[in-house]
DRENBAFI-68704 format. One record per residue: residue number from 1; residue in one letter; x, y, z of N, C-alpha, C, CB in turn. Coordinates in steps of 0.02 Angstrom, whole numbers. Glycine has a CB too. Layout:
BEGIN
<site i="NUM" aa="A" n_u="X" n_v="Y" n_w="Z" ca_u="X" ca_v="Y" ca_w="Z" c_u="X" c_v="Y" c_w="Z" cb_u="X" cb_v="Y" cb_w="Z"/>
...
This chain:
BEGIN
<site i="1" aa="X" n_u="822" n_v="8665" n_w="-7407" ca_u="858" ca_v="8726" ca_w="-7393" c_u="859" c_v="8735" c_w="-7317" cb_u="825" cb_v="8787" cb_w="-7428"/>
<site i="2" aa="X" n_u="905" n_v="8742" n_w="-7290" ca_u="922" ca_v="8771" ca_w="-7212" c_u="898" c_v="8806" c_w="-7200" cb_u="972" cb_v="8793" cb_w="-7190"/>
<site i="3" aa="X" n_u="881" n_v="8844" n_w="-7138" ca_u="841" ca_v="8898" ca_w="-7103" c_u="875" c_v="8948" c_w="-7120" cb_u="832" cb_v="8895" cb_w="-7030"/>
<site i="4" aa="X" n_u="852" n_v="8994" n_w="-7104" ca_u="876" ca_v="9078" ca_w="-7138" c_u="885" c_v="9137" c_w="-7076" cb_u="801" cb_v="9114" cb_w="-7197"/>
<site i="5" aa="X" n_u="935" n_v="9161" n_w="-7080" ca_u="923" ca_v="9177" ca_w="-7009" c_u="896" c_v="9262" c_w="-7039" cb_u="1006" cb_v="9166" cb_w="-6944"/>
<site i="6" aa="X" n_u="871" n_v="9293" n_w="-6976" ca_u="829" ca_v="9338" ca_w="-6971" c_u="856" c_v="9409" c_w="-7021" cb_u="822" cb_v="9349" cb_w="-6893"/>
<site i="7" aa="X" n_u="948" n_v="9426" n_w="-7026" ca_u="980" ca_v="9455" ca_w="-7062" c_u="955" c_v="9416" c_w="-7149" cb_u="1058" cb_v="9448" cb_w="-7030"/>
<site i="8" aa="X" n_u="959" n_v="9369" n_w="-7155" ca_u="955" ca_v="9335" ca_w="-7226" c_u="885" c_v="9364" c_w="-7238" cb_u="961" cb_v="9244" cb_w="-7230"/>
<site i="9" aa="X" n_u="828" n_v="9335" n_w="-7206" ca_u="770" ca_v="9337" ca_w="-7227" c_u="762" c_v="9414" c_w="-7229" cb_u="723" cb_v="9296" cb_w="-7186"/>
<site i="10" aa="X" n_u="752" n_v="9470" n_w="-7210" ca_u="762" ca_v="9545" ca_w="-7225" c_u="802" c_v="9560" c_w="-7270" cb_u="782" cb_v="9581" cb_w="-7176"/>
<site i="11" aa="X" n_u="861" n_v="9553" n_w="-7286" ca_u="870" ca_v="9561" ca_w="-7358" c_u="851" c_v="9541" c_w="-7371" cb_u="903" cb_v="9559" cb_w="-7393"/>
<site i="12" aa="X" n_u="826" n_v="9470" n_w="-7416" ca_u="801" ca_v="9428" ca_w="-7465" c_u="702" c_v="9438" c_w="-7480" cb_u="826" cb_v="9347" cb_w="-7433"/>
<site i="13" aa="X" n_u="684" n_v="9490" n_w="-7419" ca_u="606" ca_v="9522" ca_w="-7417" c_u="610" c_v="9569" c_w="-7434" cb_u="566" cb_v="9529" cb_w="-7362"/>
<site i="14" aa="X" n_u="654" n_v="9621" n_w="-7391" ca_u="658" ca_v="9689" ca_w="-7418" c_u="625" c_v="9724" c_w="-7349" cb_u="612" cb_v="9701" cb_w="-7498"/>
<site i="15" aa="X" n_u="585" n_v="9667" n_w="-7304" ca_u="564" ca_v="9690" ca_w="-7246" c_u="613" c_v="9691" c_w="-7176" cb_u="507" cb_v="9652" cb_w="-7237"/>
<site i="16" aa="X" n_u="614" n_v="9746" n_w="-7152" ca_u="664" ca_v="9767" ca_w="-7067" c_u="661" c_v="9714" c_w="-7036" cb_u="633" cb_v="9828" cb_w="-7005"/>
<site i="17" aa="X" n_u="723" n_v="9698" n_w="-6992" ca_u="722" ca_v="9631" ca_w="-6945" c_u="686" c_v="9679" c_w="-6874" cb_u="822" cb_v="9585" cb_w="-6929"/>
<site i="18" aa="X" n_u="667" n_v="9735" n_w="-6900" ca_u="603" ca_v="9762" ca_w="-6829" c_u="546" c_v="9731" c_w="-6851" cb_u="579" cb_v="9858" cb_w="-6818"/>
<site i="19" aa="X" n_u="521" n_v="9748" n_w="-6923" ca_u="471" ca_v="9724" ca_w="-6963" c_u="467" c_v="9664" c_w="-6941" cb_u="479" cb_v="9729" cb_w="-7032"/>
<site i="20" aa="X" n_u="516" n_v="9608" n_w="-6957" ca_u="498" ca_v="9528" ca_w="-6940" c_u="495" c_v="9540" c_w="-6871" cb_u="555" cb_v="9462" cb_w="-6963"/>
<site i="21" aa="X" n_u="515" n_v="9547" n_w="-6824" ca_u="509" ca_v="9556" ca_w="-6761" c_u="439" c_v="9549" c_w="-6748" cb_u="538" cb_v="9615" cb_w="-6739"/>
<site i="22" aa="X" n_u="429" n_v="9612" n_w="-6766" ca_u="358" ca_v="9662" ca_w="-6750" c_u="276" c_v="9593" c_w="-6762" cb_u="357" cb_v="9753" cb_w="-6839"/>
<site i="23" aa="X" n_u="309" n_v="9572" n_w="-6854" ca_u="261" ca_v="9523" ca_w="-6866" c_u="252" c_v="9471" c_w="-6824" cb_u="269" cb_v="9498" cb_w="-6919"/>
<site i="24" aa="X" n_u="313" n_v="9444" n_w="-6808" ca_u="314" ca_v="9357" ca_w="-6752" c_u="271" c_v="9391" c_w="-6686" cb_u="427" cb_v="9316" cb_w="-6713"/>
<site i="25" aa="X" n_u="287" n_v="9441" n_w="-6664" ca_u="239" ca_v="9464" ca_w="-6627" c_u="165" c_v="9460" c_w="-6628" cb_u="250" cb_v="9512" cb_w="-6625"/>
<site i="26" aa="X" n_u="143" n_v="9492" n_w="-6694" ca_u="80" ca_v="9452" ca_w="-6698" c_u="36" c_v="9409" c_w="-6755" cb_u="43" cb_v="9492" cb_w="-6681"/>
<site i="27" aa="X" n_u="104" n_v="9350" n_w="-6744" ca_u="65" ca_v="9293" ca_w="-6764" c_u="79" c_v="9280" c_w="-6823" cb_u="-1" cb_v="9298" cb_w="-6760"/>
<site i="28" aa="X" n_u="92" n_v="9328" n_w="-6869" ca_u="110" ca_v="9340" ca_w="-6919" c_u="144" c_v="9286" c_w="-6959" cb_u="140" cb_v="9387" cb_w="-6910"/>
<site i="29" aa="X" n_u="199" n_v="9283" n_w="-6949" ca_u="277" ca_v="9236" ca_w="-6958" c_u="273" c_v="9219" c_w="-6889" cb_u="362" cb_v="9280" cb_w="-6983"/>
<site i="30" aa="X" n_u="303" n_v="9139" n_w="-6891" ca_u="348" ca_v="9111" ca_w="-6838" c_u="395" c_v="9089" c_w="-6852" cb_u="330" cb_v="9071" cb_w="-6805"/>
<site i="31" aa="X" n_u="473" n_v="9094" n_w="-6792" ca_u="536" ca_v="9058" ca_w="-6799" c_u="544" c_v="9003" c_w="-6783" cb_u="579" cb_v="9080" cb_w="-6774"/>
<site i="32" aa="X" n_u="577" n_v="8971" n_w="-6815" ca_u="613" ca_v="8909" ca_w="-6789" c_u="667" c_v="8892" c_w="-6749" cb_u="629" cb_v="8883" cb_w="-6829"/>
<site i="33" aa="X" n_u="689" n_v="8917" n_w="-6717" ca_u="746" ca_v="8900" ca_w="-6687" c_u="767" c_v="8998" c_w="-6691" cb_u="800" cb_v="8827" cb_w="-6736"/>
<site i="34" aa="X" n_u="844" n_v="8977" n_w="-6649" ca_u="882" ca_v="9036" ca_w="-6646" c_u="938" c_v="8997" c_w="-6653" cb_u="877" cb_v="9088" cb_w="-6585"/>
<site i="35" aa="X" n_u="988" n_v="9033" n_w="-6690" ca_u="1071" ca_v="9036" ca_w="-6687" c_u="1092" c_v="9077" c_w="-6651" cb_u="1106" cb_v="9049" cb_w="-6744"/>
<site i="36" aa="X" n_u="1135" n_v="9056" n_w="-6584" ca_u="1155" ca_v="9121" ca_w="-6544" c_u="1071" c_v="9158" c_w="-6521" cb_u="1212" cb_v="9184" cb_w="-6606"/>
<site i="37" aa="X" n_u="1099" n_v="9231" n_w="-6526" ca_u="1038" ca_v="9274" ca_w="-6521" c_u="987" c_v="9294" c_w="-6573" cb_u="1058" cb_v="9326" cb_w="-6501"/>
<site i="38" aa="X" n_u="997" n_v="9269" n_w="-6649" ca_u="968" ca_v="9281" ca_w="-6706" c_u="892" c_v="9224" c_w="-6714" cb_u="1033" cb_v="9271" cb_w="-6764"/>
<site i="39" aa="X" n_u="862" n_v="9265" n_w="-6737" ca_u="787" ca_v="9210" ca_w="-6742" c_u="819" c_v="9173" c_w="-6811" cb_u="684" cb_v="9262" cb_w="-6759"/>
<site i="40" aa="X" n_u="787" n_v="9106" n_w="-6808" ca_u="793" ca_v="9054" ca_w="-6874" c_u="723" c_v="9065" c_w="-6911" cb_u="805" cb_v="8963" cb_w="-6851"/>
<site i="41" aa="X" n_u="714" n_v="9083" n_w="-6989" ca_u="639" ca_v="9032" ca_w="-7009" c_u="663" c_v="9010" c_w="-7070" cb_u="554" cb_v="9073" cb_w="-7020"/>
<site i="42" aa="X" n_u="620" n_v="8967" n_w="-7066" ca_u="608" ca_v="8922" ca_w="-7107" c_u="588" c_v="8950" c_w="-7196" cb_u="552" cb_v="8883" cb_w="-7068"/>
<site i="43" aa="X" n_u="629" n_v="8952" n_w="-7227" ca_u="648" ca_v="8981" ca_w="-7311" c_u="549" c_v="8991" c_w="-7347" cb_u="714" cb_v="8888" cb_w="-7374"/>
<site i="44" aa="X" n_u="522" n_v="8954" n_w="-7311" ca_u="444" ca_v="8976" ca_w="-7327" c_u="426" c_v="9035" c_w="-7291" cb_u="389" cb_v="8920" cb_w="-7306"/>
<site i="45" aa="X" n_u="441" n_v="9070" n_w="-7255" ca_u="436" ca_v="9133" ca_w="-7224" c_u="439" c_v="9170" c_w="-7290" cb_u="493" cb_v="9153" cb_w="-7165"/>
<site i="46" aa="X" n_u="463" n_v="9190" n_w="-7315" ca_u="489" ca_v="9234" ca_w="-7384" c_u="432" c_v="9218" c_w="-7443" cb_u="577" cb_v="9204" cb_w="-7417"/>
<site i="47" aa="X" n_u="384" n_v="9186" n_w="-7432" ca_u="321" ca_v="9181" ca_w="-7465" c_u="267" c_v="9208" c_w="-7436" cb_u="306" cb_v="9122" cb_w="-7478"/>
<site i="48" aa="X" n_u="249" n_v="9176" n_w="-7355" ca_u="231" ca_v="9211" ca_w="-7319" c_u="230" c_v="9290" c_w="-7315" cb_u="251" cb_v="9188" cb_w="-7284"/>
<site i="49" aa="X" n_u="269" n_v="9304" n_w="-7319" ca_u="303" ca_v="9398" ca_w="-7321" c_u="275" c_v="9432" c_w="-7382" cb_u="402" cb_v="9408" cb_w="-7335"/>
<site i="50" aa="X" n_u="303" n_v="9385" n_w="-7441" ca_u="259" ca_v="9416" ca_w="-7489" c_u="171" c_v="9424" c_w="-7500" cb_u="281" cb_v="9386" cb_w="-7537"/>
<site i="51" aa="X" n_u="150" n_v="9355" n_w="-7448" ca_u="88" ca_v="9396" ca_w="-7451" c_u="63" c_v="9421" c_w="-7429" cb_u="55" cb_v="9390" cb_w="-7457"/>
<site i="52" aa="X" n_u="110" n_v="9438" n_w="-7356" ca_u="94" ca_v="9510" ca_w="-7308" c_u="90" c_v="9572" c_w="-7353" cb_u="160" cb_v="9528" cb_w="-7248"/>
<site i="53" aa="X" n_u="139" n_v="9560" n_w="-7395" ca_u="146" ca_v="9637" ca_w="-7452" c_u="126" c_v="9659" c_w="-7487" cb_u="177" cb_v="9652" cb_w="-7486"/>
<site i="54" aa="X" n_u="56" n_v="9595" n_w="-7515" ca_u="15" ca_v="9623" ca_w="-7556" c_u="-25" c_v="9620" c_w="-7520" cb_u="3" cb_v="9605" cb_w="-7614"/>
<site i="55" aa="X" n_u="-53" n_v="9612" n_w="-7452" ca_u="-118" ca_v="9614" ca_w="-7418" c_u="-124" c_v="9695" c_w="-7415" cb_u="-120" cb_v="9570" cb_w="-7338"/>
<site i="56" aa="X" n_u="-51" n_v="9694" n_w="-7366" ca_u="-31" ca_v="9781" ca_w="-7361" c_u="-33" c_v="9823" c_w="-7409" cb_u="32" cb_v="9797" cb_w="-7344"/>
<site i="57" aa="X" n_u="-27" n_v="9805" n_w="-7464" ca_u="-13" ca_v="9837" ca_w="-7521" c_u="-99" c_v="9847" c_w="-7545" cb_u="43" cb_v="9787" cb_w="-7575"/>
<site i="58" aa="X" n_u="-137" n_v="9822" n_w="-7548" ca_u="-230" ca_v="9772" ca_w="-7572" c_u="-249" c_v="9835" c_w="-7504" cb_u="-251" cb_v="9630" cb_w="-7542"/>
<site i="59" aa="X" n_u="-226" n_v="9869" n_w="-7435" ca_u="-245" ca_v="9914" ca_w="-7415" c_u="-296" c_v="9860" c_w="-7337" cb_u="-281" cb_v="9965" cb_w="-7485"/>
<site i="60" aa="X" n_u="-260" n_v="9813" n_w="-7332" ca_u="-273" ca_v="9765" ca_w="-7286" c_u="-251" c_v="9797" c_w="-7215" cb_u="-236" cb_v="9697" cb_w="-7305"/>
<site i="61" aa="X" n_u="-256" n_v="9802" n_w="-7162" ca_u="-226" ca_v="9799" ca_w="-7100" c_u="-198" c_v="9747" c_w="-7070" cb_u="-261" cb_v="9816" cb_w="-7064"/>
<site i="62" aa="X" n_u="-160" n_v="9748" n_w="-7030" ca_u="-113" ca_v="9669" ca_w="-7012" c_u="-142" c_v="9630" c_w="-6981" cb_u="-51" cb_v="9668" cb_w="-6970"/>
<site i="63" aa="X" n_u="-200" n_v="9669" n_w="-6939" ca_u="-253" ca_v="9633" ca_w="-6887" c_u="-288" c_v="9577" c_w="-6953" cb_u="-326" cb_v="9704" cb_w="-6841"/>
<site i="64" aa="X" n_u="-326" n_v="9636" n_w="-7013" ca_u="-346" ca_v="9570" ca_w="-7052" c_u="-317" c_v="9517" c_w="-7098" cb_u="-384" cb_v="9585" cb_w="-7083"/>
<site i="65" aa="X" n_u="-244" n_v="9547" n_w="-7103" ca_u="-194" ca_v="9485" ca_w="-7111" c_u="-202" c_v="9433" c_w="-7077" cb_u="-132" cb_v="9496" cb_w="-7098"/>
<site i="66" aa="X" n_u="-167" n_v="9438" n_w="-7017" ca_u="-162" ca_v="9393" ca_w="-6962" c_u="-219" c_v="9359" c_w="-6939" cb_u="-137" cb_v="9424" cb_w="-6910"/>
<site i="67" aa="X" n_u="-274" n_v="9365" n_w="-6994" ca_u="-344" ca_v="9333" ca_w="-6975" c_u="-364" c_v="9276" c_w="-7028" cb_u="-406" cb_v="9393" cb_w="-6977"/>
<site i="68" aa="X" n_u="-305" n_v="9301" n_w="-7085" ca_u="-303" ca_v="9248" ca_w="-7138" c_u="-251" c_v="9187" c_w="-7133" cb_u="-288" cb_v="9283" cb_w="-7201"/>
<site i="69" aa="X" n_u="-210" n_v="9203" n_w="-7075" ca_u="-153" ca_v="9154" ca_w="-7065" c_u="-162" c_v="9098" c_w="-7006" cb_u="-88" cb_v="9196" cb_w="-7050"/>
<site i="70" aa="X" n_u="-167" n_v="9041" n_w="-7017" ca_u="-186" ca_v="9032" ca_w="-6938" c_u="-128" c_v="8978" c_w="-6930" cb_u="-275" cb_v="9002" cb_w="-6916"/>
<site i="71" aa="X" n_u="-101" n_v="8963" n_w="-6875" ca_u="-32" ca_v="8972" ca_w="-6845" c_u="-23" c_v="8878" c_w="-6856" cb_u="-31" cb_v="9016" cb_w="-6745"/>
<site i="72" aa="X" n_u="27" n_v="8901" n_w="-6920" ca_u="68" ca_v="8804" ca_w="-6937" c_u="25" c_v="8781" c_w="-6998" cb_u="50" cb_v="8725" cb_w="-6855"/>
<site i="73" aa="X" n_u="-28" n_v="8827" n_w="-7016" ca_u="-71" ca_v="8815" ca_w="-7081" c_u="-49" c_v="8853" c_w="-7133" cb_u="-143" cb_v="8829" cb_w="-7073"/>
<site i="74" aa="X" n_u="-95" n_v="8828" n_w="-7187" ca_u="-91" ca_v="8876" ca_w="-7251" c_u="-155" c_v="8923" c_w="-7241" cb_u="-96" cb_v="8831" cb_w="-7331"/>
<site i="75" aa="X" n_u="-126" n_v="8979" n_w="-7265" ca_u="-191" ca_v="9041" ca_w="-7269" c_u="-242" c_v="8995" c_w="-7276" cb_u="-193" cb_v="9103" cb_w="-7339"/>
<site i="76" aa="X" n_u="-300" n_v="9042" n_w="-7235" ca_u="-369" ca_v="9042" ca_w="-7236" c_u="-395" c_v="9064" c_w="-7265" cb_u="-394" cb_v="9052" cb_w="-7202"/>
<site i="77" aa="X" n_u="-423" n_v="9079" n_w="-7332" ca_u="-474" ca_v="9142" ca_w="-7372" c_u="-513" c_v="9157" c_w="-7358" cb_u="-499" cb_v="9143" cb_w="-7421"/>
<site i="78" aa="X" n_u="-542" n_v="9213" n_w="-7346" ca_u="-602" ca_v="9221" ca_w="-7309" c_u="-614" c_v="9282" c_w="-7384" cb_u="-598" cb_v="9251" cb_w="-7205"/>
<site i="79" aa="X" n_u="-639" n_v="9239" n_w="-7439" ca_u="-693" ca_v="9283" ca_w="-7490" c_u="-713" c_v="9329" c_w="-7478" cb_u="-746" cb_v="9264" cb_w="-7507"/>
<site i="80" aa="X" n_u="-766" n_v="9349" n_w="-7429" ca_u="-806" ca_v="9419" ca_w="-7434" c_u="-766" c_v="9464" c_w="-7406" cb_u="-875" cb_v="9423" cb_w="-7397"/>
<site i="81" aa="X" n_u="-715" n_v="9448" n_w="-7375" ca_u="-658" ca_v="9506" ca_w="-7347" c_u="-618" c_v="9533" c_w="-7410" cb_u="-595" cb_v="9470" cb_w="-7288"/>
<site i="82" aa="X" n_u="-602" n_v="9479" n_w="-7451" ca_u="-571" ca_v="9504" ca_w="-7524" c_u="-613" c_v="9518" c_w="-7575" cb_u="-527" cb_v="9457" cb_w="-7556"/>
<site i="83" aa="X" n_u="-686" n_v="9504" n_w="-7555" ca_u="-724" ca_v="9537" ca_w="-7620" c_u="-720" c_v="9621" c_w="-7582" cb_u="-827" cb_v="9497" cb_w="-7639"/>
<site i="84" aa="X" n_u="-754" n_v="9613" n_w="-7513" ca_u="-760" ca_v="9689" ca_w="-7505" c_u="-702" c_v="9736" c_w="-7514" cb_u="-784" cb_v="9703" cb_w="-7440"/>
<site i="85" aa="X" n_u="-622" n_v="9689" n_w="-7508" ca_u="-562" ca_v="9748" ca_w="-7511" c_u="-546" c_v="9760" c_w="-7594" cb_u="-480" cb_v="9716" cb_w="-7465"/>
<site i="86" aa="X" n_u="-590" n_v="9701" n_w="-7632" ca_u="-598" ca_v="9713" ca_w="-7703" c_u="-613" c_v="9776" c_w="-7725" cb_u="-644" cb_v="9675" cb_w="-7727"/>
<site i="87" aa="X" n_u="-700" n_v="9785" n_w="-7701" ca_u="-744" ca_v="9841" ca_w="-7709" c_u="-726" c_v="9919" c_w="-7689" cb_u="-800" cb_v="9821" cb_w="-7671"/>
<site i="88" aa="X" n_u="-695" n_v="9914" n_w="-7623" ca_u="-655" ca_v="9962" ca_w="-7613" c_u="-603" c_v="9995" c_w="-7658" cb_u="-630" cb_v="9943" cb_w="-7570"/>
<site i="89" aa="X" n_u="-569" n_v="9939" n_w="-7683" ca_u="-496" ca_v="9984" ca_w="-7749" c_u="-553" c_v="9982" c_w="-7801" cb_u="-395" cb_v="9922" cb_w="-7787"/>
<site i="90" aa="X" n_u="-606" n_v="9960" n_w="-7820" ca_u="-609" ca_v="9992" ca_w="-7883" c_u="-653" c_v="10033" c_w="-7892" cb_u="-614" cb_v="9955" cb_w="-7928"/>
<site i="91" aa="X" n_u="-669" n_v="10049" n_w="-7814" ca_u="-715" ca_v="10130" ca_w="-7811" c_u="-627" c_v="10165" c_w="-7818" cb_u="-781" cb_v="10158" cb_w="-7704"/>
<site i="92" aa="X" n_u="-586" n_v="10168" n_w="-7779" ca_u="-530" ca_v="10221" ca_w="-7767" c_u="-515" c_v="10204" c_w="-7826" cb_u="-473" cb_v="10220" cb_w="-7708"/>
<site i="93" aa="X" n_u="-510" n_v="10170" n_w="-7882" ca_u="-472" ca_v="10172" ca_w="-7945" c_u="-501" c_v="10214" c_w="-7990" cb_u="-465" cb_v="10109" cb_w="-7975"/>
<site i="94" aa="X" n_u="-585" n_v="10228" n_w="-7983" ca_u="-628" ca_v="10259" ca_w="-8002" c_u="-628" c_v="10328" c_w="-8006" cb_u="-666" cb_v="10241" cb_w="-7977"/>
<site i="95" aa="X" n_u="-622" n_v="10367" n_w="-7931" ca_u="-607" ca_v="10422" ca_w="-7898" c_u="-518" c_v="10444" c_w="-7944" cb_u="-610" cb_v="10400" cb_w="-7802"/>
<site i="96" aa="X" n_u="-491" n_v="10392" n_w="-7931" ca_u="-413" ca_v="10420" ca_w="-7940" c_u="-427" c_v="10416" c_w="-8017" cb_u="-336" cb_v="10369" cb_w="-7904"/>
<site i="97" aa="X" n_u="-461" n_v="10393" n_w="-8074" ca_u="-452" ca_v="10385" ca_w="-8140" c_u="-485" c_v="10442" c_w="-8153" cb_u="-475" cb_v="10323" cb_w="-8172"/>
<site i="98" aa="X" n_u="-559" n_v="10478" n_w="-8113" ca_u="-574" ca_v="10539" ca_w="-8140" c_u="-540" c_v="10598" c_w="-8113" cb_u="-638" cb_v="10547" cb_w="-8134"/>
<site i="99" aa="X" n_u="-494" n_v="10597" n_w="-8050" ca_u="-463" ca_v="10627" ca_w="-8038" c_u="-414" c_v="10668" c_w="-8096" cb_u="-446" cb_v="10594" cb_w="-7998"/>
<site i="100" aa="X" n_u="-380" n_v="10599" n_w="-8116" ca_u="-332" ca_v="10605" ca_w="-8176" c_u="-349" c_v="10646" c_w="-8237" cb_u="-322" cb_v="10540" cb_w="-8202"/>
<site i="101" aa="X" n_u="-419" n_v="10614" n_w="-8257" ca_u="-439" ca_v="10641" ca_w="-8308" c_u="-473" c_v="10740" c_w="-8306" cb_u="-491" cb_v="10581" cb_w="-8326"/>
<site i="102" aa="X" n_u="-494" n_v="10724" n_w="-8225" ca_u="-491" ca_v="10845" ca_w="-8224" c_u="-398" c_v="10841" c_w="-8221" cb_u="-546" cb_v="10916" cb_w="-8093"/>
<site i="103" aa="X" n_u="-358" n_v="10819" n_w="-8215" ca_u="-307" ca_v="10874" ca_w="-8217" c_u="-280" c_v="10884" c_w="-8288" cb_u="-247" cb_v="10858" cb_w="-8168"/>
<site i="104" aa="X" n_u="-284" n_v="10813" n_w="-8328" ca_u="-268" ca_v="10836" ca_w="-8398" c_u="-326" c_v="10870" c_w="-8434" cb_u="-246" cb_v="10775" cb_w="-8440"/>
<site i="105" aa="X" n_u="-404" n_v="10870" n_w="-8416" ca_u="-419" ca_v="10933" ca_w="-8464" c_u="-406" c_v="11004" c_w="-8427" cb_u="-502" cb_v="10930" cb_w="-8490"/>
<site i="106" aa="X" n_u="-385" n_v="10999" n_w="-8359" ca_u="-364" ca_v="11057" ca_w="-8345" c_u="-296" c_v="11094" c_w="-8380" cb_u="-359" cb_v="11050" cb_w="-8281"/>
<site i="107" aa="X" n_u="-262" n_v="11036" n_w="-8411" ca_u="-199" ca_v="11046" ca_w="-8407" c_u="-191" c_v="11077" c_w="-8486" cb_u="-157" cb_v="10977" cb_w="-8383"/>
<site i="108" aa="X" n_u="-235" n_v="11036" n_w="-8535" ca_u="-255" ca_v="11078" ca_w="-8576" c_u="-303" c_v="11132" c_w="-8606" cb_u="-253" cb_v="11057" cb_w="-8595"/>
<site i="109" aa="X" n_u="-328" n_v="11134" n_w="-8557" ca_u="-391" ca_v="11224" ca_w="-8544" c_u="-335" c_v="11261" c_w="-8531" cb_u="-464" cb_v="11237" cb_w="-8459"/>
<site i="110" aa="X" n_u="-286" n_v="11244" n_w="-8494" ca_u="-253" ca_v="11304" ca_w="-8476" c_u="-178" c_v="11308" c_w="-8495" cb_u="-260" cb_v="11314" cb_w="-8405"/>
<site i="111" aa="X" n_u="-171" n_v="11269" n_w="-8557" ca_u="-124" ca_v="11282" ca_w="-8615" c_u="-149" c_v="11341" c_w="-8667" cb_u="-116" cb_v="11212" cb_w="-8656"/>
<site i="112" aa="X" n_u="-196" n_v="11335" n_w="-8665" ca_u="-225" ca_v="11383" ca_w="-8720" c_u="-226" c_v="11446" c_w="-8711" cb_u="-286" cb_v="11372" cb_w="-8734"/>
């Protein structure tokens, strides 16, 4: 597959060509080339991205993204960073599940 230019790859992520910008900045994604004034990458970017989105999404910061990526490699795992961002959601899943559970017996205490 041909390179993708910076318009393609944002639609096809769903992420801003500020967003890709912003990332090649740090470290994040890199381009391949430019057409004209448009950055090129390489159609593996769009995997890459996606696992910016669940890092972001997992409640990661980009600093500790960009600590899992190291530049022309495949991710680095660094385990105890994903056990501890583990431990973290399933205390907040905890909090937010008893959360849930006072508003529906609130919700029926105060049907009655």
């Amino acid at each position: 597959m041909d390179a993708l230019d910076i318009t393609e790859v944002a639609r096809r992520s769903g992420v801003p060509a500020s967003a890709l910008r912003f990332y090649e900045e740090k470290g994040l994604i890199a381009s391949v080339g430019r057409r004209g004034l448009r950055r090129l990458f390489d159609p593996g970017v769009l995997e890459r991205l996606a696992l910016i989105a669940l890092g972001r999404a997992a409640g990661f910061s980009l600093d500790e993204i960009a600590r899992v990526f190291a530049p022309g490699r495949r991710p680095r795992i660094d385990r105890k960073m994903l056990t501890a961002q583990a431990e973290k959601l399933d205390k907040r899943i905890h909090e937010l599940s008893a959360m849930r559970d006072s508003l529906r017996h609130a919700a029926c205490f105060g049907a009655r």
